[in-house]
N, C-alpha and C positions, 0 to 999 in steps of 0.2 A: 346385292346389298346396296342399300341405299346412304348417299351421301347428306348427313343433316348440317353441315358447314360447323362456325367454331363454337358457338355455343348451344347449338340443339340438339347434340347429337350425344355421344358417349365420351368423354373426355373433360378435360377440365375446363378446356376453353380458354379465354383472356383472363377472366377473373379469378381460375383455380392459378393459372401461371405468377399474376402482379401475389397474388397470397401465399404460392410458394418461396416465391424471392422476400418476400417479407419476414417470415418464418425462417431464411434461411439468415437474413440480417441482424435479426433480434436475437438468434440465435449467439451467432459471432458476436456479436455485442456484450452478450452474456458469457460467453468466455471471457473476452479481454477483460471486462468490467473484474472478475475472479479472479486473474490472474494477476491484476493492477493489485485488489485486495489481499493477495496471498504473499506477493514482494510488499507491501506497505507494512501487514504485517512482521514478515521476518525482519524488514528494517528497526523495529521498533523490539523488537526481542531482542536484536544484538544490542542494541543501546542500554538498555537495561539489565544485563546480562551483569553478575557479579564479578568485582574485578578483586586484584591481589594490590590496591593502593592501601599503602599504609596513611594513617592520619599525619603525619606531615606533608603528604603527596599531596594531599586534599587542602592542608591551609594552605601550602603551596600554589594550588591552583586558585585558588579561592584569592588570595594575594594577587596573584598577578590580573586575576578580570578586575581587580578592584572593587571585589567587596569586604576586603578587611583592610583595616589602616596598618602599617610599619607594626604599630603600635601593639594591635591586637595578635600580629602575626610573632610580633617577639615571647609573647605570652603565652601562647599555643606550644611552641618550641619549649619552651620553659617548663610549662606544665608536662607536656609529652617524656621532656627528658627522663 
């Protein structure tokens, strides 16, 4: 049998080898890339997930980042009672 060296012969050669490591990196890539999207996902479902606050919870929260005034927060209560 004769010897055709690395790329003349039956084999991949340099060029089949640089394209299998290529193929196997875009690969990996494309897992992680999934995998990043599949935790980005679930984070975004727990956030939104429905909760058991009652509407005073909520003026409550609402009061304190400061988007109701004292004012509107005593009215809330008010009304709620």
């Amino acid at each position: 049998m004769m010897y055709r060296g690395w790329g003349g012969g039956y084999g991949m050669g340099w060029g089949g080898g640089i394209l299998m490591g290529l193929v196997c990196i875009v690969f990996i890539g494309l897992v992680i890339c999934g995998i990043v999207m599949l935790a980005r996902h679930g984070h975004i479902t727990e956030n939104h997930s429905p909760t058991n606050k009652t509407p005073i919870d909520i003026a409550k929260e609402r009061y304190a980042k400061g988007e109701i005034t004292k004012e509107q927060f005593d009215q809330i209560k008010k009304d709620l009672s």
